[in-house]
N, C-alpha and C positions, 0 to 999 in steps of 0.2 A: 475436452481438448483432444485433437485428433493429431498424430504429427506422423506424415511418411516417411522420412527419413531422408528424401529425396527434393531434387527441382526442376525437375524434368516434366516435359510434358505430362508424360504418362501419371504422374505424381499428381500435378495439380488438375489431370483429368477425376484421376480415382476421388479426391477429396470434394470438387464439384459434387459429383456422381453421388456421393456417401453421403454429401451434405442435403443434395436435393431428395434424396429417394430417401431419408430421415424425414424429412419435413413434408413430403408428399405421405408416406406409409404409416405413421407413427402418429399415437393420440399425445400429442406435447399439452400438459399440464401442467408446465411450471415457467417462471420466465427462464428465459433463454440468455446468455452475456455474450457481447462481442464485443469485442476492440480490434481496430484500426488505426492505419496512419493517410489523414485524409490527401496527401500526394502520393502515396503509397500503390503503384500498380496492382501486387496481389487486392490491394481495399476496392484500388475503384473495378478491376476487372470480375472481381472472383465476390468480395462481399457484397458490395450493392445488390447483385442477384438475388442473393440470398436474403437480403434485408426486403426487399420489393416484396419476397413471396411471402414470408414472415407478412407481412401486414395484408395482403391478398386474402389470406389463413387467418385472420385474423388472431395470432399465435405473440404473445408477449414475449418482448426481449429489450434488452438495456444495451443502447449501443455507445460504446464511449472511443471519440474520435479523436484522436492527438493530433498535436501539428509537426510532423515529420513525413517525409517523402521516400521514405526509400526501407525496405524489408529487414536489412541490418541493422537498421536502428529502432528497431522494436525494443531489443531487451529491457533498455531501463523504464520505458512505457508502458511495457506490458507486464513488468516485475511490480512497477505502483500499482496500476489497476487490480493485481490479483492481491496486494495486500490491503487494498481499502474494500474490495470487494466482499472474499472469503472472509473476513469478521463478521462482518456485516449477514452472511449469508445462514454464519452457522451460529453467529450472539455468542460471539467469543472477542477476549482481547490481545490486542497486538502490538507489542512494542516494538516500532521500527526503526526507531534512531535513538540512538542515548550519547550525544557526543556533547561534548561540553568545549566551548569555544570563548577564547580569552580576547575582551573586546575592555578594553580602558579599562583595567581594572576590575572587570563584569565576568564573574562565570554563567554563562548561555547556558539552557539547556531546551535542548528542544525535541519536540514529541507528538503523537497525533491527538486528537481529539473526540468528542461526544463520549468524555469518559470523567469520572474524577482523580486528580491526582494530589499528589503529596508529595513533598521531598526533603530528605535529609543531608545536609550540607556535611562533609568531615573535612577535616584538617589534618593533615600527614597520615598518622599511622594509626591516630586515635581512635579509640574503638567508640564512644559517644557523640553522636553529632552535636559541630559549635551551634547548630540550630534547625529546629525542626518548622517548619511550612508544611501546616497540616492540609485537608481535604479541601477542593475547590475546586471548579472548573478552567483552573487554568492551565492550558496545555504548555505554556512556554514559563518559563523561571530567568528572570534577571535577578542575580545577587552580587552585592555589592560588599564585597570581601571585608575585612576591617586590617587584615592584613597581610605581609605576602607571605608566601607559602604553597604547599602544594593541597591541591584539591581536588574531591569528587562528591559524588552524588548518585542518592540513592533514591530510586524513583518507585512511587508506587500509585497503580493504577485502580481504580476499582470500578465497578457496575452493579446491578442488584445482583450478577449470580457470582462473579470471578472477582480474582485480586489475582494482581500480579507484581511483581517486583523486578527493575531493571539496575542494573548499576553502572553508572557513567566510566571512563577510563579518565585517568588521572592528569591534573595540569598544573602547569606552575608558574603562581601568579607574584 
C-alpha cells in the first residue's frame, strides 16, 4: 500500500507513475490486492487503468469492488477487506468482533468464519462457565439464558496451526 499524503494533482500523478512503471519494470510473482469503490472517481479514473494492464501482463490480482461512490468512505470498506484478506494471506486467525447483543432474552454472539469455534457462557462474576458449547463450525452462538443476569462470553477459535481466545464485554439480561 502506497499512500502520498496528499490530493493534488501532483500526488495522484506520482502514484499513477509508481503504479505503472511497477507493473511495467518489475517481475510480479505473486497476486496482487486491490480494492475499490465502484462509483468511486479515484476507482474508475486511476484503477481501471491499472487493472486493464494487470490483465494485458497477464500479472494475477484479486480485485474487490464495494458499492460506495465517493473516496471518504473507503475506511470501513477497505478496514473489512484488509481483515478478511491478511488471515487469509498469512494462515493466521482473526477475531473481529466479539460483541454480544440482547435480543428476547438471547445472548448473540457473533464472529467470522472457515474456523472452529467454542464458547463459554459466565454468569456475573463466576469464575466457571453455566456452560460450555464445545468445538464446531459454528461461527454465530444464540443462547437462551435460563435466567436474568449479567453475561459474557468466552470465545475460542481454532485451525490446524492457531488458537485463539476472544472475550465478549458484558450484558445484562
Amino acid at each position: 500500500m502506497l499512500i502520498t499524503g496528499g490530493t493534488d494533482v501532483k500526488h495522484k500523478d506520482y502514484l499513477n507513475d509508481f503504479y505503472l512503471d511497477f507493473i511495467h519494470n518489475s517481475d510480479i510473482n505473486s497476486n496482487l490486492y486491490i480494492h475499490g469503490g465502484k462509483g468511486d472517481a479515484h476507482f474508475t479514473r486511476h484503477v481501471s487503468i491499472i487493472t486493464n494492464l494487470l490483465k494485458e501482463k497477464n500479472i494475477p490480482f484479486d480485485l474487490d469492488v464495494k458499492d460506495y461512490a465517493s473516496h471518504a468512505e473507503i475506511s470501513p470498506y477497505f478496514t473489512d477487506y484488509i481483515l478478511e484478506t491478511v488471515p487469509k494471506l498469512t494462515n493466521t486467525l482473526l477475531v473481529k468482533d466479539t460483541s454480544v447483543k440482547k435480543m428476547d432474552n438471547n445472548a448473540k454472539y457473533l464472529e467470522n468464519n472457515k474456523v472452529q469455534y467454542a464458547y463459554y457462557i459466565y454468569k456475573g462474576n463466576q469464575k466457571e462457565p453455566v456452560e460450555k458449547i464445545m468445538y464446531s463450525s459454528n461461527s454465530r452462538l444464540t443462547y437462551q439464558v435460563k435466567e436474568s443476569g449479567t453475561y459474557r462470553v468466552t470465545v475460542f477459535l481454532r485451525n490446524n496451526k492457531q488458537k485463539v481466545t476472544a472475550r465478549t464485554g458484558r450484558i445484562v439480561i
